[in-house]
N, C-alpha and C positions, 0 to 999 in steps of 0.2 A: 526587525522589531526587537526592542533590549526594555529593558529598565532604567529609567532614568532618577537623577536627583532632585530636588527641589532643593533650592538654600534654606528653607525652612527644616529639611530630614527629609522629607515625605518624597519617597516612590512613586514613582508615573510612567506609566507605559509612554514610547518615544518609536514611534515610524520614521526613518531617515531612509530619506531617498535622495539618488546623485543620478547627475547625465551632465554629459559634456554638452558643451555651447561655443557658439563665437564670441568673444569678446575681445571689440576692437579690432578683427584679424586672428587674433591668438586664441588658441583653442586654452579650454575654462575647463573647471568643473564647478558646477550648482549642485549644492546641496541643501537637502530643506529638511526639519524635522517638524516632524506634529507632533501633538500629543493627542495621544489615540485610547487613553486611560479608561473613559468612560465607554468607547466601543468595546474594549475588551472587556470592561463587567459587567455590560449588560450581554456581549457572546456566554460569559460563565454564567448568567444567572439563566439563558434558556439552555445551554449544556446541562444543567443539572436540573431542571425541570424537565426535558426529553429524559433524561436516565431516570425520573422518579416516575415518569411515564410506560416509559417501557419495562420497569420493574414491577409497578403495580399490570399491565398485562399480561405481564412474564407468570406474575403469582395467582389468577385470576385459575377459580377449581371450571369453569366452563373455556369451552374454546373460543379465541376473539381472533377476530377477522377485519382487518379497514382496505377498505377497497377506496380508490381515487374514483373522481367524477367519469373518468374512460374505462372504468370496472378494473382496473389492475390492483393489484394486489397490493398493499403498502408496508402493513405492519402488520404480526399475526403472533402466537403463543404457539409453546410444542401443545396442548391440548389441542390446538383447531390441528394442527400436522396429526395428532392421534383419530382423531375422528376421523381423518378420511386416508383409512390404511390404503386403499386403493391408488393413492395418486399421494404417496409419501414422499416419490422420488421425483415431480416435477413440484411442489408447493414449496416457492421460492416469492422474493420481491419482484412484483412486476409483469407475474403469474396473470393473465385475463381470467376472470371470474368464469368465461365460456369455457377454456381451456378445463379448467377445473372439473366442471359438470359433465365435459365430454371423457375426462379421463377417468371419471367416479363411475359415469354410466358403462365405460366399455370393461370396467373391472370387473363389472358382476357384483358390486357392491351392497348396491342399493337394489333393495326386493321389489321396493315397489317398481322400477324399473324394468326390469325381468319382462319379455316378451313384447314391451310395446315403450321402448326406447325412444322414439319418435314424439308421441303424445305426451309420455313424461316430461322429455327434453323441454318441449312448450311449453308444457302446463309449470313447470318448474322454471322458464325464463320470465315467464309472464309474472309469477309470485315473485321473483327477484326483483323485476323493472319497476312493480308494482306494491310493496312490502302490504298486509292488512293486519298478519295477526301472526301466531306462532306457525308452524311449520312440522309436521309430524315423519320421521323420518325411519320407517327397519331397516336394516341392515341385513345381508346374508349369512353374515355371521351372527346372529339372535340378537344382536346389540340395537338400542333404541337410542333417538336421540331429537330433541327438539331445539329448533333453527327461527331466531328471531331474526329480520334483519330490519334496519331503519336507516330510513333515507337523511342524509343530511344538509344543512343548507347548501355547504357548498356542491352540492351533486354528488358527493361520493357514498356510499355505502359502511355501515355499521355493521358484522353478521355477529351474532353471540348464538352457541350452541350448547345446548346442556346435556348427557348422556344424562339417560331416567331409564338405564336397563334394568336397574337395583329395582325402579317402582312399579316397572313391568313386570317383573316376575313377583312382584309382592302380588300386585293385583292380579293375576293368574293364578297362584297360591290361593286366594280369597275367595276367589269364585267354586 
């Protein structure tokens, strides 16, 4: 791929491809050029839409989480990596959302967890499979946090999570 001219001035992306052939007996080279102008600005125009996308995730004060239609992990913010200090070191692209819950629960993370792993695990896949409403979350460490997720058309998964530790301990101060 280069840049090409127009007799007019004007610039145009130019794809040139060669292979050899027969011709008549005698070995050839073919060569073709397209012009490939318009592929390449509409490549630049969703390149810079993915970067204004993943910048406004990037900048988002809650943690974001996009799971694909087979629950893997796709795109995510260092705030959702902060929320879940327990499983900092496997939360990567392509992470299975089960993997996650099983490495959150075997941290000791999560309180509500604590003693009955099993029934949580469930009751917490079932509100995943299932999204209704927000999601109330302690932490071991006194931290609070609440977990919206929403299902998307194409089957995949939405999670947005807010730490509300600050309005836990307001509200405990109040009382």
């Amino acid at each position: 791929e280069y840049r090409g001219l127009r007799k007019n001035g004007e610039e145009f992306w130019v794809q040139k491809r060669s292979f050899a052939i027969n011709w008549n007996g005698e070995l050839a080279l073919c060569s073709m050029r397209t012009d490939i102008t318009e592929h390449k600005e509409a490549a630049e125009i969703i390149r810079r839409s993915e970067d204004r996308f993943r910048l406004a995730i990037a900048g988002l004060q809650e943690g974001f989480g996009l799971y694909d239609a087979d629950d893997h992990l796709v795109v995510y913010n260092d705030e959702f990596v902060r929320l879940h200090p327990g499983a900092k070191d496997i939360i990567r692209p392509g992470l299975k959302w089960e993997e996650l819950l099983s490495k959150t629960i075997e941290s000791g993370q999560n309180a509500l967890a604590l003693g009955r792993e099993a029934a949580y695990r469930q009751k917490r896949t079932e509100q995943h499979k299932n999204p209704t409403g927000p999601i109330l979350l302690h932490n071991t460490d006194g931290t609070w946090r609440i977990v919206n997720e929403t299902r998307l058309p194409d089957g995949g998964t939405a999670v947005v999570q807010t730490d509300i530790t600050a309005l836990k301990k307001l509200e405990a101060e109040a009382t």
